[in-house]
C-alpha positions in Angstrom: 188.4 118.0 -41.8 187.2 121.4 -43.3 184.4 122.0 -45.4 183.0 124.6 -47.7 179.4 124.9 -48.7 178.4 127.2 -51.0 174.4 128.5 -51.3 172.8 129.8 -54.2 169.6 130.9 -54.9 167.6 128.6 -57.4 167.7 129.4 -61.0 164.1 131.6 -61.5 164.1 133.1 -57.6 164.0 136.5 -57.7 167.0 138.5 -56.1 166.8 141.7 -54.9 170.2 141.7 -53.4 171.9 140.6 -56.2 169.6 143.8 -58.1 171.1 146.2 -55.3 174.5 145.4 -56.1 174.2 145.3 -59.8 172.8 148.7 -59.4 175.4 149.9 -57.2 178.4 148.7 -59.4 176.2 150.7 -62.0 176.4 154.2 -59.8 180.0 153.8 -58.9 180.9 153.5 -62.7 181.6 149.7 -63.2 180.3 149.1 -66.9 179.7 145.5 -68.4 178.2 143.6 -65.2 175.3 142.1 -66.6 173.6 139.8 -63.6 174.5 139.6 -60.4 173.7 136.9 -58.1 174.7 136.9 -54.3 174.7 133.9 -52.0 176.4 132.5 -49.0 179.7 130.7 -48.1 180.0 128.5 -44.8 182.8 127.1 -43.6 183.1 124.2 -41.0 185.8 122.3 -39.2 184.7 118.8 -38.2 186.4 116.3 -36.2 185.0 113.2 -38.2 187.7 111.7 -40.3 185.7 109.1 -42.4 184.5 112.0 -45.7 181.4 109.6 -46.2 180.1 110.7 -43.0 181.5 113.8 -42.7 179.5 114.4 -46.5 176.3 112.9 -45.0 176.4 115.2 -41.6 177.2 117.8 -44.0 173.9 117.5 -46.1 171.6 117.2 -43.2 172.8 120.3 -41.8 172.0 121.9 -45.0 168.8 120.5 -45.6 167.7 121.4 -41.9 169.4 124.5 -41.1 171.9 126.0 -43.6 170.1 126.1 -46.5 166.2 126.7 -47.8 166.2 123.9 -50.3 162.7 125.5 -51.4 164.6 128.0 -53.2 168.3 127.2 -52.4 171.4 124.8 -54.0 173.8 123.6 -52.6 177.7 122.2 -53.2 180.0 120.9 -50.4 183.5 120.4 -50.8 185.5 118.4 -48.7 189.6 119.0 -48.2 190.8 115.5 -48.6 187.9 114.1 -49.7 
C-alpha cells in the first residue's frame, strides 16, 4: 500500500522559505504571486494491507518523526483506502 503525506506549516508560523521563493518568482518576472507557502511531501510503501493500521502506523510516524506537530499539519492519503 502507498501513502502520501503532505506537511505544512501551521497557519501564523512564520516562513522564510516560502518569503525566498516569493521573492525570487518576483526577480525572475513572475507577477501576481501573492503568498507562498513551502512544505514537504513523503512518500511510503508499506506492506500492511489492513488501511486502519496502515493509517495508525502512518500517524505515529508523523507525530514522532515526520512532522513537528508544534508548528506542522498534516494529511495522509491512502491508495485504496
Amino acid at each position: 500500500m502507498k501513502a502520501r503525506i503532505k506537511i505544512t506549516l501551521k497557519t501564523g508560523v512564520l516562513d522564510p522559505q516560502g518569503k525566498a521563493i516569493s521573492h525570487a518568482l518576483d526577480q525572475l518576472g513572475f507577477d501576481g504571486i501573492g503568498d507562498v507557502r513551502q512544505g514537504k511531501y513523503i512518500e511510503v510503501d508499506l506492506t500492511e494491507t489492513d488501511p486502519a493500521k496502515a493509517r495508525a502506523a502512518l500517524e505515529d510516524m508523523c507525530e514522532r518523526v515526520l512532522a513537528n506537530t508544534v508548528i506542522e499539519n498534516y494529511a495522509i492519503e491512502l491508495d485504496g483506502a
